[in-house]
Each structure stands twice: as structure tokens, then as C-alpha cells.
NUKE-277146 format. One record per residue (C-alpha): residue number from 1; x, z, y negated. Coordinates in Angstrom, 3 decimals. Layout:
BEGIN
    n         u         w         v
  NUM         X         Z         Y
...
This chain:
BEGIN
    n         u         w         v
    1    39.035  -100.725   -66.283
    2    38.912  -102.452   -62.543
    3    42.134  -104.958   -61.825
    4    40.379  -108.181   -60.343
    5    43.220  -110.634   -58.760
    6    42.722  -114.618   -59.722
    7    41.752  -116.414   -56.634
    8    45.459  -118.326   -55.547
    9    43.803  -121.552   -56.541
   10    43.447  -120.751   -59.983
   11    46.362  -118.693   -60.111
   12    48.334  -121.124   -58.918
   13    47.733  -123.838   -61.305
   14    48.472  -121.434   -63.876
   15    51.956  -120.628   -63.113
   16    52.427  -124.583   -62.342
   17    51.165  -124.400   -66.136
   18    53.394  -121.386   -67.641
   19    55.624  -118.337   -66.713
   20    54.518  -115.143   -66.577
   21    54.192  -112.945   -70.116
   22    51.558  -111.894   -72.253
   23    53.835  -112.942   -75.970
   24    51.638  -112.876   -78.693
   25    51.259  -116.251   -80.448
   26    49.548  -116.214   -83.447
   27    49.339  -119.802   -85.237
   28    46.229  -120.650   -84.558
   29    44.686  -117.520   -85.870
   30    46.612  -117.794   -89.130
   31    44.361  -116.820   -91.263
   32    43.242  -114.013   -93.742
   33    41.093  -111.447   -92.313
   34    39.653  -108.955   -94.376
   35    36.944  -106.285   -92.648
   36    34.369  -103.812   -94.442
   37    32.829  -100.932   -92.902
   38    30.796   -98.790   -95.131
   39    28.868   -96.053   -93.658
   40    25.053   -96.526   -93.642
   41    24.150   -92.806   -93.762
   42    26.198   -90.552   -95.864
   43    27.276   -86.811   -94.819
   44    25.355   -83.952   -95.253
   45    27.501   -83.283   -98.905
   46    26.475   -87.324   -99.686
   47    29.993   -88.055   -99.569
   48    30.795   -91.051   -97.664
   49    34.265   -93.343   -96.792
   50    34.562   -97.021   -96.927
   51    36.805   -98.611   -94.363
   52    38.780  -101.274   -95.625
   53    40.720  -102.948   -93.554
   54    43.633  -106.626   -94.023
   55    45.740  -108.474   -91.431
   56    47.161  -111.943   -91.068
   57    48.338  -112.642   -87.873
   58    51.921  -114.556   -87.961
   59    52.381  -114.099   -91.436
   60    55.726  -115.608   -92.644
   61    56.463  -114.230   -95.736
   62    54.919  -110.626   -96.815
   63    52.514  -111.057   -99.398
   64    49.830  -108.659  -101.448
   65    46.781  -108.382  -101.200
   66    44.663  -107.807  -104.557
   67    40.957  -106.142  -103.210
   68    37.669  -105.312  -105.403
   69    35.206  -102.887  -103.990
   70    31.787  -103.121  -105.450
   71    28.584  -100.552  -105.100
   72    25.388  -102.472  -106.244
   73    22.063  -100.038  -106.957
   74    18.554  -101.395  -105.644
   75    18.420  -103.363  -108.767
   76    20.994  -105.851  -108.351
   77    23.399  -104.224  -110.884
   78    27.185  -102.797  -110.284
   79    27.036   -99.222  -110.782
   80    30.751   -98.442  -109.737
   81    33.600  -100.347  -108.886
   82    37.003   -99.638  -107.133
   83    39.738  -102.186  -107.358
   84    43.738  -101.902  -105.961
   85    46.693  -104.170  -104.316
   86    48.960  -103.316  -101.539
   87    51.781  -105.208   -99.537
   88    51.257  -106.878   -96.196
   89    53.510  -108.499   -93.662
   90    51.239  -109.395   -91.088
   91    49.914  -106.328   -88.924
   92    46.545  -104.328   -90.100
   93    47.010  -102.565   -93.039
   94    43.888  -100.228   -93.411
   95    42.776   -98.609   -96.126
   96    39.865   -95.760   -97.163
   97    37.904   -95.257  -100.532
   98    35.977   -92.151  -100.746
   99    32.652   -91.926  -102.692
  100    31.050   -88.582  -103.287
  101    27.564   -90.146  -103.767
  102    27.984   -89.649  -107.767
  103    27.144   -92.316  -110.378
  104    28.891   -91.429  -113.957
  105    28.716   -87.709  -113.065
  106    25.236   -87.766  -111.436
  107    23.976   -87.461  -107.858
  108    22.723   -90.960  -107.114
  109    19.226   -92.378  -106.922
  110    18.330   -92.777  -103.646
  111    17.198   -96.041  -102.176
  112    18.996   -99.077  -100.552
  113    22.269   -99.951  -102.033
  114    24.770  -102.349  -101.266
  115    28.638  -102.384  -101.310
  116    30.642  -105.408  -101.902
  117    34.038  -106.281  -101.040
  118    36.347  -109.131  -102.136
  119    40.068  -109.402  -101.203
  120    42.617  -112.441  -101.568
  121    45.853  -112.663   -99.982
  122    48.536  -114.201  -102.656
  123    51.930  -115.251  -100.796
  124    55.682  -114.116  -102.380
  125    55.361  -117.159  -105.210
  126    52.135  -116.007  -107.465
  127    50.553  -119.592  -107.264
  128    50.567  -119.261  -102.868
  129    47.285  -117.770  -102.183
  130    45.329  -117.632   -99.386
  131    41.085  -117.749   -99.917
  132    39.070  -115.364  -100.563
  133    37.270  -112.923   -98.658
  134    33.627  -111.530   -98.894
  135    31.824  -108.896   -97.074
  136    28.508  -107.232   -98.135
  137    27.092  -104.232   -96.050
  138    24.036  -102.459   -96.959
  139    23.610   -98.255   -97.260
  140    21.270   -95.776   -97.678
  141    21.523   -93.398  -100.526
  142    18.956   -89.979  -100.252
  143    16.314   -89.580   -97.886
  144    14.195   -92.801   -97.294
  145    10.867   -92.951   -94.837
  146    10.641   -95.177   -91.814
  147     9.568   -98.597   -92.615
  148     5.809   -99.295   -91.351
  149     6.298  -101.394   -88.811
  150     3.196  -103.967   -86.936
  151     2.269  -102.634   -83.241
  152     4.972  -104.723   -81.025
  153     4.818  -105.136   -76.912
  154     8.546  -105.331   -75.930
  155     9.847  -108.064   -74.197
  156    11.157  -107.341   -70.626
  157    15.017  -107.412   -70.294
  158    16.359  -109.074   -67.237
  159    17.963  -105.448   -66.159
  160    15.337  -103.246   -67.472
  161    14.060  -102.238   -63.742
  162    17.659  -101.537   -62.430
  163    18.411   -99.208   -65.954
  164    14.640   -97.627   -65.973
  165    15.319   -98.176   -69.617
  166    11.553   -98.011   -71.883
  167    11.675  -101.398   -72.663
  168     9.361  -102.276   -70.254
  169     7.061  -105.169   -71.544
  170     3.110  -103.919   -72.374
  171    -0.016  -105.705   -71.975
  172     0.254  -108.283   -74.297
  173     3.936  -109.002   -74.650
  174     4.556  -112.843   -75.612
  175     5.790  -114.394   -72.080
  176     9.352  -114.323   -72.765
  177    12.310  -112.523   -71.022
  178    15.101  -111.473   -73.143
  179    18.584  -111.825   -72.293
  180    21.391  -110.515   -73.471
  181    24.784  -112.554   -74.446
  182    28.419  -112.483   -75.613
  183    28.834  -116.002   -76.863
  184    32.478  -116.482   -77.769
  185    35.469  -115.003   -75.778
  186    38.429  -116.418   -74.443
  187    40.505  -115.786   -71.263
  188    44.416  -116.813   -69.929
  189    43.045  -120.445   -69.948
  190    44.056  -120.506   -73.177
  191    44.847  -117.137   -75.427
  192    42.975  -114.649   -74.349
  193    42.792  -112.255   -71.084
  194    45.533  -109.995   -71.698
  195    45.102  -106.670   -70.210
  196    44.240  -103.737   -73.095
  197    47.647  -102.179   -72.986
  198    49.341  -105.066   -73.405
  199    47.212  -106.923   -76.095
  200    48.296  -106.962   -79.455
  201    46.441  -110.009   -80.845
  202    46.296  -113.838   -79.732
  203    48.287  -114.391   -76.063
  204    50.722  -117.308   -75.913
  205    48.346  -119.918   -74.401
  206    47.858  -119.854   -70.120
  207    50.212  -116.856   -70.336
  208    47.959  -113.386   -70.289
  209    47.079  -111.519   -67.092
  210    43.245  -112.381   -66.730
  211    41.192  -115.773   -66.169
  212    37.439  -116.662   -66.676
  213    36.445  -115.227   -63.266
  214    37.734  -111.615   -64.628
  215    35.990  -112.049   -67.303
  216    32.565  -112.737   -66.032
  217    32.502  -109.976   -63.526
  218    33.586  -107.669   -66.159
  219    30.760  -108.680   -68.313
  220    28.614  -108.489   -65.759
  221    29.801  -104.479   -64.789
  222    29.193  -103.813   -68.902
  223    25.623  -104.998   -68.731
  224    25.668  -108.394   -69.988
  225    23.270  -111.151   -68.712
  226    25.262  -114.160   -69.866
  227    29.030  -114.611   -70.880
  228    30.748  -117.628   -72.411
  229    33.827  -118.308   -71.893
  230    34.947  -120.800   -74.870
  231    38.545  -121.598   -74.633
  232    40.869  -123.517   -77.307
  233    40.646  -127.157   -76.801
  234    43.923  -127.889   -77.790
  235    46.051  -125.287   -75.448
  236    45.412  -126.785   -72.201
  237    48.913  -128.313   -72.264
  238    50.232  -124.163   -72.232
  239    51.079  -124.882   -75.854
  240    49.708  -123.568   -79.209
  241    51.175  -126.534   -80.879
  242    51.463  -130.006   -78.751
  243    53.827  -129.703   -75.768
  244    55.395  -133.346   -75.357
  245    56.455  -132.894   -71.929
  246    52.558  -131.675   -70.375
  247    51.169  -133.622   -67.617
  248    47.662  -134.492   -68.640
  249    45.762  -134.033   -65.209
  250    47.515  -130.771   -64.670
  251    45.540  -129.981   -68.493
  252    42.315  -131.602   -67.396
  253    42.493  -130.003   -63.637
  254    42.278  -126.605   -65.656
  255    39.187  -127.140   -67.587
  256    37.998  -128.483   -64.287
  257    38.891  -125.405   -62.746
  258    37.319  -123.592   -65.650
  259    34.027  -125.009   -64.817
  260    34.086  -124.606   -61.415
  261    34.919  -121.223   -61.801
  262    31.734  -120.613   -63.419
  263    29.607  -122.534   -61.122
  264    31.333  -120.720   -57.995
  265    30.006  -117.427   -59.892
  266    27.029  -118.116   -60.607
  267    26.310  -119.333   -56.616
  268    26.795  -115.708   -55.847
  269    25.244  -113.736   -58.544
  270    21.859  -114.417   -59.607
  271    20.333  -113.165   -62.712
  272    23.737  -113.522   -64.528
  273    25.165  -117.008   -65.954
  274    29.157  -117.365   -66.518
  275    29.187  -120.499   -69.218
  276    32.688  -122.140   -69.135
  277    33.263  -124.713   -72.407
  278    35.339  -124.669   -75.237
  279    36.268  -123.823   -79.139
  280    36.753  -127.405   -80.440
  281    39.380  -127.255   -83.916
  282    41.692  -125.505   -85.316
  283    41.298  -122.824   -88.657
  284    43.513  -124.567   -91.016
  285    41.261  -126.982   -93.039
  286    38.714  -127.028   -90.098
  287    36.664  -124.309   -88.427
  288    35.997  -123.789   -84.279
  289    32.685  -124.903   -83.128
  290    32.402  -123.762   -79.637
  291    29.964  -126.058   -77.297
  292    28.576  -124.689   -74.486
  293    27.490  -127.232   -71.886
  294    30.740  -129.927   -71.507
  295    32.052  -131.085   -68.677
  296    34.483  -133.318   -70.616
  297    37.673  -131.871   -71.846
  298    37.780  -132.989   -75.923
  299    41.466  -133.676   -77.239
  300    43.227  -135.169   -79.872
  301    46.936  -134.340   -78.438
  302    48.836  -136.734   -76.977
  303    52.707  -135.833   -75.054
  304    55.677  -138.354   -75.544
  305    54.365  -140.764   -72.930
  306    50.962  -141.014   -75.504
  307    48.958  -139.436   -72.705
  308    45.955  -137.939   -74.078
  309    45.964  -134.162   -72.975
  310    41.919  -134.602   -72.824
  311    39.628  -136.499   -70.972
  312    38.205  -137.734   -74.271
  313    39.688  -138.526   -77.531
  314    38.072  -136.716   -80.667
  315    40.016  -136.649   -83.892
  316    41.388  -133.760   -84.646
  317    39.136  -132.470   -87.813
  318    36.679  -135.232   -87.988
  319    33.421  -132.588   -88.066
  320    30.956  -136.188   -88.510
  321    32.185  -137.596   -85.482
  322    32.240  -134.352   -83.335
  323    28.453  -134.009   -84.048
  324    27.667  -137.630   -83.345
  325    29.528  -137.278   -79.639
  326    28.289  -134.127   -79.385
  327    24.385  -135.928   -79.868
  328    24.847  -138.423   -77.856
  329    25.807  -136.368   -75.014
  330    23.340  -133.938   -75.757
  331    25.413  -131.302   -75.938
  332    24.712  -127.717   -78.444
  333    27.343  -126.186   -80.528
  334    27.767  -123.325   -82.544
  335    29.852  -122.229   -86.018
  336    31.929  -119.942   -85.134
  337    32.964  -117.125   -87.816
  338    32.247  -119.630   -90.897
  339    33.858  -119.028   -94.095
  340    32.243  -119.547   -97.716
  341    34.682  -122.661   -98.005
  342    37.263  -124.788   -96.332
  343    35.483  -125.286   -93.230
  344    33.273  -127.758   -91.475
  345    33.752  -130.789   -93.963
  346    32.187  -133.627   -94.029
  347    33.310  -136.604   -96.249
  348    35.227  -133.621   -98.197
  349    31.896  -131.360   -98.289
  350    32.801  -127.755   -96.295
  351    29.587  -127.028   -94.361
  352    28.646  -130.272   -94.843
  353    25.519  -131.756   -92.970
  354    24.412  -134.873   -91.007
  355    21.717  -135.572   -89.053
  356    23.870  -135.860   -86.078
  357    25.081  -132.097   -86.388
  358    21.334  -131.121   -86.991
  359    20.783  -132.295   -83.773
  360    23.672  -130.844   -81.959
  361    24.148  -127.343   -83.599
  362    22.133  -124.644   -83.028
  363    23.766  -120.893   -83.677
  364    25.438  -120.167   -86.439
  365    27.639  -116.702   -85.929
  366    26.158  -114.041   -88.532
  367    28.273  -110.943   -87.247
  368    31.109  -110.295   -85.094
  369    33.347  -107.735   -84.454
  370    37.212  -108.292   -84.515
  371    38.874  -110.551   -82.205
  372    41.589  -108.716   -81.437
  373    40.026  -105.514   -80.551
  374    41.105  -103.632   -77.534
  375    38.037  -100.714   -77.867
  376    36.180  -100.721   -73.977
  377    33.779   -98.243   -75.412
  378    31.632  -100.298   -77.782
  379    32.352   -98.698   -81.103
  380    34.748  -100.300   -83.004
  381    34.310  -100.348   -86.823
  382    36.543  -103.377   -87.947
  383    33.442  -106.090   -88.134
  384    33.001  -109.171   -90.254
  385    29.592  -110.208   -91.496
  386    28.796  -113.853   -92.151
  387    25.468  -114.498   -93.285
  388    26.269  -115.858   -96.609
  389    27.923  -119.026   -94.799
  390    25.342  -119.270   -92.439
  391    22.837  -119.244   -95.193
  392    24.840  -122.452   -96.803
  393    24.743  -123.928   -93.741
  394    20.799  -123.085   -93.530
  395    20.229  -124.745   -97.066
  396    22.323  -127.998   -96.020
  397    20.074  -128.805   -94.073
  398    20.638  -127.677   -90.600
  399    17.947  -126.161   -88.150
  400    20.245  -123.184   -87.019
  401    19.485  -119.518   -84.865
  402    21.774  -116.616   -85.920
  403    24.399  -115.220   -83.093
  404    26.174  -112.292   -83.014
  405    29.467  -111.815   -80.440
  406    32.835  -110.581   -79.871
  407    35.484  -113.388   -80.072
  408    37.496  -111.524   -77.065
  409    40.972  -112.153   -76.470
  410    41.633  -108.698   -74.934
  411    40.317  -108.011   -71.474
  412    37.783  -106.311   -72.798
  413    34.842  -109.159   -72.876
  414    31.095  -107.638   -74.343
  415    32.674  -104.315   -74.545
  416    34.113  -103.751   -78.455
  417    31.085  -103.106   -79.631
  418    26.976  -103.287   -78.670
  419    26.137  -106.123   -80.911
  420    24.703  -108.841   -78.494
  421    22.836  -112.269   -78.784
  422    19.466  -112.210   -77.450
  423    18.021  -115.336   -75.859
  424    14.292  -116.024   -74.246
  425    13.370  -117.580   -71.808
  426    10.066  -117.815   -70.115
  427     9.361  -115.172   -68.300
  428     9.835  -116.331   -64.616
  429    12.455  -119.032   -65.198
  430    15.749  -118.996   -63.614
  431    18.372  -118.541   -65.797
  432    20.808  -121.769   -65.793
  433    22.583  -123.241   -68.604
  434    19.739  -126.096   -68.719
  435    17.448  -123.092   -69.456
  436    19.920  -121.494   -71.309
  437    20.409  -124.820   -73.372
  438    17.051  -125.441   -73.677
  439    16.334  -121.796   -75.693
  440    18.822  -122.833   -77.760
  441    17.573  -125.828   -78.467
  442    13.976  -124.569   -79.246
  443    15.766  -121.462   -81.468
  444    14.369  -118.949   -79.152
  445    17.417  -116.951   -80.401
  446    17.915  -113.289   -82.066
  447    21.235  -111.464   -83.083
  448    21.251  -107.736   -82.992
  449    24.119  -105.312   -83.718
  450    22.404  -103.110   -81.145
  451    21.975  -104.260   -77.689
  452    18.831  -101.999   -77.187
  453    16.372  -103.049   -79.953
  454    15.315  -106.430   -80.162
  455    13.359  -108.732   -83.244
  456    10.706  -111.239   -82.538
  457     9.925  -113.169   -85.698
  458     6.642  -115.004   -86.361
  459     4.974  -117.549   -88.451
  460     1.057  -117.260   -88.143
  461     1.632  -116.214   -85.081
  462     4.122  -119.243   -83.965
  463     7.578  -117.808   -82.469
  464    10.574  -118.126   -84.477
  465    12.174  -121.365   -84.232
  466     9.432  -123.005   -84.771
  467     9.053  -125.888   -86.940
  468     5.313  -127.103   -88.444
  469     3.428  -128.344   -91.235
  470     1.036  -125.422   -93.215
  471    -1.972  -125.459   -95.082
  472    -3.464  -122.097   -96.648
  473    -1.931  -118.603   -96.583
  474     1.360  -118.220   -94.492
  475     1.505  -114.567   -92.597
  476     4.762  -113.667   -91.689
  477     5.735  -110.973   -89.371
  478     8.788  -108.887   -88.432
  479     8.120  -107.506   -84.978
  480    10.697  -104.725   -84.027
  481    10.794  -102.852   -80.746
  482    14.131  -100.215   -79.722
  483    14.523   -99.065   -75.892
  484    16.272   -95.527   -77.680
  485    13.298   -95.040   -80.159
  486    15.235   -96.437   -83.098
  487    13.364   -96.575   -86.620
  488    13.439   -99.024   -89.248
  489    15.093   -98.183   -92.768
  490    14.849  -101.358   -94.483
  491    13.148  -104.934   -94.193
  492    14.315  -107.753   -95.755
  493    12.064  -111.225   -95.058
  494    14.369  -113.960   -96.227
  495    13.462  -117.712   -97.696
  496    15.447  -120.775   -98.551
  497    14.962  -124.601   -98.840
  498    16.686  -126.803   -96.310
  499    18.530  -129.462   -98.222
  500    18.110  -127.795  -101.469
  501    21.904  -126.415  -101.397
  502    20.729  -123.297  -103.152
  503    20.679  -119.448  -102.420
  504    18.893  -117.587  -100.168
  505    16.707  -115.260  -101.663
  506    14.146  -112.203  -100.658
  507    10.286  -113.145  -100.737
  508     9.376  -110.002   -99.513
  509    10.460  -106.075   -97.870
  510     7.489  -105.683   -95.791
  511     7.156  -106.445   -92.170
  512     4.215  -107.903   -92.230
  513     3.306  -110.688   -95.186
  514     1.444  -112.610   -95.974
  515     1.388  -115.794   -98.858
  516     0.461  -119.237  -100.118
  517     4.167  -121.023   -99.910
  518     4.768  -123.558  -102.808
  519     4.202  -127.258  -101.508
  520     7.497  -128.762   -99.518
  521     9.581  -127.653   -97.454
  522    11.187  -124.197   -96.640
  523    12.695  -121.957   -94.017
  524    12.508  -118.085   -93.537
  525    13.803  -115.732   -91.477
  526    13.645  -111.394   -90.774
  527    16.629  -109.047   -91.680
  528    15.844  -105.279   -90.222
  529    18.016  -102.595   -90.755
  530    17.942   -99.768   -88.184
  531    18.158   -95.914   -89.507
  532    21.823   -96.044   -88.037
  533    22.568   -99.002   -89.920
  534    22.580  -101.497   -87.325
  535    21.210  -104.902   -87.988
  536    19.190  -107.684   -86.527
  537    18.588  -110.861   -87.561
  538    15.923  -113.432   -86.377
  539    15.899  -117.385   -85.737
  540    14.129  -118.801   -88.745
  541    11.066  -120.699   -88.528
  542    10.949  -124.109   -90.915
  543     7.842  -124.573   -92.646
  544     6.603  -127.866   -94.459
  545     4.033  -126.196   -97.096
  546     0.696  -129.212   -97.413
């Protein structure tokens, strides 16, 4: 990995801001995180392991953690089960269960197959527990052709003449450039950038080794076309809790700096865009929204003199009010890792909607790989999927794209693993964050675990994201293209009802559909598993059935 110096500017409001360090400082990322990985192919013998892995950063007190381990055949029912405790104290405590591709004695049927995980973290006292985890992976049991997949022109990739990779677009190709994103990452302007040696989880805030401007040229030398930088809003003041002593300009001069930072970057190296904003909340009976396009630093901290540590008061928690600001301004936001429950609440709902927040948010995070991972070669296994929370969010009510990043806090930004965020833009537009904001906006968005294949969803030929009214026959199709000649195992075209606050189900496992949609309204969206296991999911489009 290249050392790149902070300019002295930056540099040097940092050490006005802290001393020198990289001292892990875990509060806010106290929180239960429990990680699946479960093998999509098995071995040549069918056997296969399941990586389990549980940590809880700044623990206080050890605790145990009570897990359940589920494998569900392709008829929805539990054909084996695997269930255990062990102790934890804080650090990663992995853990393996073997399967030798046997049900009851018998090789297993093949076909797609799912395996479940739930774990819950109970404290020292019985009644002290922590909430519950899910995961859900799919797997592929036996030998299964390639899914038919319709004819699809590729869309061009902002790099794709430097790399000579085959994704060249084709006569035909919808006019849309694809680029390629990290999301979510943080550097030393608030707990993140420390270098990989040295990083052991969450930095103390304004302390690690490596600012934004590191961070965008190294995402830039791993391929990316656009990094965000989201920093805590609440560790400007060098503090993870409230520092009563910090000078508020000195805190607002940083995000400043932040900005600038980007801007400066971006002057000098077209065809890449360094975003610079911030992950607004805390975890404990909140959730982090990160928003993208702020110039304003959002607080609720005040130091002794009640000097707000922010140019603009939000309260700390109040989701309803966030989204209203956040409207007004016309700013776009996105969930960040959401959990099943806890999170997000509005007048006491988690994931709770308003119309303000419908208009402000648009990406909900469906996959990301651990925060705290120091891998630089893009394979690391410890990955949490979120889809079930995005899919509560989806029925709520909100109008949300699916995202897929790395939460860095190690100096190792786009790197941990190849899952990127695709965004379009038209072909021939320069790439901004007003462009950038306006894809998002319009839900011209795709997640993909593998930054070489891409998914274009449609609705009668209308790109996903799309919102319109429908009479007749609906044809929906999956459109799949991979630059390393990647097949398809498995199709999953997903449906739901926004507002309904109901479960998402699957209408159909065929790339191409079509149907006659029940009057009202509904959403849909395109799950495709690669042959590796890999995943990519699509921007829904919202139909209102006449």
C-alpha cells in the first residue's frame, strides 16, 4: 500500500484537533455483530463449511452468545438444524459447522437451498440481552444449469477503454454509463483512516494516520469511479462522546476542510468524484443515515459554553425531523446497515415512514462487508446481508435503490471485497455530485457483490426506478451482463406493496416475465445469483396496476 502525506493544511488542523495515536475507541460501534458465510458451491465430496462468525466491539462485561443455524430445502421447509452457545468478551470469536451434503443419511436433492442463521448476545445477568441477529445466504446443492438469460448489450464502464475489459457497450445498449461506487467509509476526520497494521477496529476520533484525500486517491488506484467519504457527525469535537472544552469553528473548519478536500480532488482528476458528507446518528436506539451532498455540518452537541459543535442544530434521534431538513434542503440520504428493529423510528415505529423521508432517502444498504476489515485484496468472507430490513423499509412506503459498500475504517477504502454500487448516468454527462445526485434521485441504482457484472432491471421496457401507472400485461425483465463471462444460477423477481407493511414475496424465477398485476399499487425488483454465488440486486420499479 502507497504512504500519501496530508497536505500541512489539513494536517495541521488535525493535530490543533488531537494528538497523535491510532487508540481504538469503540462506543459508537457498540453493537452486536453477527456474520454468515456459507459457501455457494460445495466441494467436489459435497461437503461444505459454514463460517460463523460474533464480535461486539467495547463490550463491558463478557457475555454468551446462544446461535441457531438453519438449512431450508427449495420448498421452504427446515431440513437440518445446528444450534450451540459460546462465551464472548468483545473480540471476534469465529466459529465453523461442517455439512457433508447429507439429509437424515441421504445425499441431498439438489436445487437452491438456503441457510439461516440467528444469534443473540445475552449479557452476565440472563434478562441483559442484546437483539437479535439474522442472516440468510442462498447455496447450491448438485449440479444445476445456467439460468436462460434475455440477449443484454452491456453498459459501458467509465474505465472500460483504459482496462480493455469486454464490457464494451453493443449496438443497442440503453444510453447509460455505469459507474462504480463505495458509498460509506470513513477517514481520521472522524474514526477511520488508520493504516492496516495498526487497525484493530473503530480509531479514537481525528486520531488515525490517514484523511479523506488518502482515501480518494486510494480508491481511485483500486479502480473505483466514485468514493464517499461519510464521517460521524458527532466526532468533529475529537470526541466519541461530547468534549466540553471543543471550540466549535475549529469542528466546523474541519467539515469545511472535508469538503474542500473533495472539491480540490476532483479539480484535478476527471472521471472520478471524491463525495465528502457525513453519517448522521448514533447505533444505540437510532441508526446512521449517511447524506451525501451537505455543506452544513448537522449537530446536536453542545460544549460547556452551550456552543453548538455544528453549524445546524438537529436533535439527536429525531429520524421525522432529519427527513423534513433533509427535504427542504434537497438533500439524499441513505440507511446505512439497517437492522430488523430498533432503528429509524418514527413516533416509536423503527423504519418508520413519512413523506418527508420518501422524498429525501434513496439507497437503502442491502450488503456490506465488515467494517473493520483490514483485507487489501478484495476477498474477505465476514459480510452482513440486509435485505430483509430494506424490504420493511420498501413496504413502509419508501421509494428506495439497493447499495452495496464497505463501511471502511481501515485504510483500505473499496478494497475488502469487490462488491460495488453501480450508478448511471447518461452516457456523455460529466460526473458531479449534481449528476451523481440526480441518479439517485431517479433510482438509476444497482448493487452487485461483483464489481464486473452488472443488472439492468425493466418494466415494459421502462428502466428500473421508474414509477407509472399500468394497464394490461406487465413484462418484467432481468437483464444480466458479466465482463469475466459469469453465468447465472438462480433468479429471483421480487414483489411487495408499498404501504402495505407486509412481506416481500417471489412472483416469479425467470428472467424474463411476464403478467396481469392485481389492481393497486406494487413494487418489484430482480435478485440474480451468479454461479460463484455472488449477488446483485436491482432498483425496483413502482407500479400502480389500472
Amino acid at each position: 500500500m502507497k504512504t500519501i502525506i496530508l497536505p500541512p493544511t489539513f494536517g495541521a488542523l488535525l493535530l490543533a484537533l488531537s494528538c497523535n495515536g491510532a487508540v481504538a475507541a469503540p462506543a459508537e460501534h457498540k453493537e452486536f455483530e453477527a456474520t454468515l458465510h456459507a459457501p455457494f458451491q460445495a466441494a467436489a465430496d459435497a461437503r461444505r463449511t459454514f463460517s460463523l462468525n460474533f464480535s461486539y466491539p467495547g463490550l463491558e462485561q463478557p457475555g454468551t452468545v446462544y446461535w441457531k443455524l438453519e438449512l431450508v430445502n427449495p420448498q421452504g421447509r427446515v431440513v437440518q438444524r445446528w444450534r450451540g452457545s459460546l462465551p464472548i468478551a468483545g473480540q471476534d470469536v469465529p466459529l465453523q459447522v461442517a455439512w457433508d451434503g447429507r439429509i437424515k443419511g441421504a445425499p441431498a436433492a439438489s436445487g437452491l437451498y438456503r441457510v439461516r442463521m440467528r444469534a443473540i448476545l445475552r449479557g452476565v445477568h440472563h434478562d441483559e440481552h442484546h437483539g437479535a441477529v439474522e442472516q440468510d445466504w442462498q447455496i447450491a446443492v448438485g449440479a444445476r444449469p445456467a439460468q436462460r438469460m434475455p440477449r443484454f448489450a452491456p453498459l459501458p464502464g467509465i474505465r472500460d477503454a483504459a482496462a480493455g475489459t469486454a464490457m464494451a457497450p453493443a449496438t443497442g445498449a440503453l444510453p447509460y454509463t455505469v459507474y462504480l461506487a463505495n458509498l460509506h467509509s470513513q477517514s481520521n476526520h472522524s474514526d477511520g483512516g488508520a493504516a492496516l497494521d495498526d487497525c484493530k477496529g473503530a480509531q479514537d476520533p481525528l486520531k488515525a494516520r490517514y484523511g479523506p484525500e488518502a482515501a480518494f486517491a486510494y480508491a481511485r488506484g483500486r479502480g473505483l469511479d466514485i468514493l464517499a467519504v461519510s464521517e460521524h457527525n458527532h466526532m468533529y469535537d475529537g470526541s466519541d462522546g461530547t468534549d466540553a472544552s471543543a471550540d466549535p469553528v475549529r469542528a466546523k473548519d474541519l467539515y469545511k476542510a472535508g469538503l474542500a478536500s473533495a472539491a480540490a480532488f476532483n479539480a484535478t482528476k476527471p472521471g472520478f468524484l471524491a463525495l465528502y458528507g457525513m453519517e448522521w446518528g448514533v447505533i444505540n436506539n437510532g441508526g446512521h443515515v449517511n447524506i451525501f451532498n451537505s455543506d452544513e455540518l448537522l449537530g446536536w452537541e453542545t460544549n460547556a459554553l452551550g456552543e453548538l459543535l455544528a453549524d445546524t442544530a438537529t436533535a439527536r434521534n429525531d429520524y421525522a425531523a432529519l427527513y423534513t431538513l433533509m427535504r427542504r434542503r434537497g438533500w439524499v440520504g441513505q440507511f446505512n446497515h439497517p437492522s430488523h428493529s430498533g432503528q429509524f423510528k418514527v413516533n416509536g415505529v423503527p423504519l418508520g415512514y413519512t413523506e418527508d423521508g420518501d422524498e429525501a432517502m434513496a439507497l437503502c444498504e442491502v450488503m456490506n462487508s465488515t467494517a473493520f476489515s483490514t483485507n487489501d485484496t478484495e476477498t474477505e468472507t465476514r459480510r452482513s446481508n440486509f435485505e430483509q430490513a430494506c424490504n420493511r423499509l420498501l413496504e413502509a412506503g419508501y421509494h428506495l435503490a439497493f447499495s452495496t459498500n464497505q463501511d471502511n475504517h481501515c485504510a483500505n477504502w473499496g478494497a475488502s471485497y469487490t462488491n460495488r454500487t453501480g450508478v448511471l448516468l447518461p452516457t456523455g454527462a460529466a460526473l458531479t455530485r449534481d449528476s451523481f445526485v440526480e441518479a439517485l434521485k431517479a433510482r438509476r441504482v444497482f448493487a452487485t457483490m461483483d464489481k464486473g457484472s452488472q443488472l439492468i432491471f425493466t418494466a415494459n421496457g421502462k428502466l428500473m426506478g421508474a414509477r407509472f401507472s399500468n394497464r394490461g400485461p406487465l413484462t418484467l425483465s432481468a437483464n444480466f451482463a458479466s465482463a469475466a463471462g459469469k453465468k447465472v444460477a438462480a433468479v429471483a423477481i421480487m414483489e411487495g406493496v408499498p404501504g402495505r407493511n407486509g412481506s416481500v414475496t417471489e412472483v416469479s424465477n425467470l428472467a424474463t416475465t411476464s403478467f396481469t398485476p392485481a389492481p393497486g399499487k406494487h413494487f418489484y425488483y430482480a435478485r440474480v445469483t451468479q454461479d460463484d454465488g455472488n449477488v446483485l440486486w436491482s432498483a425496483p420499479v413502482w407500479v400502480t396496476q389500472e
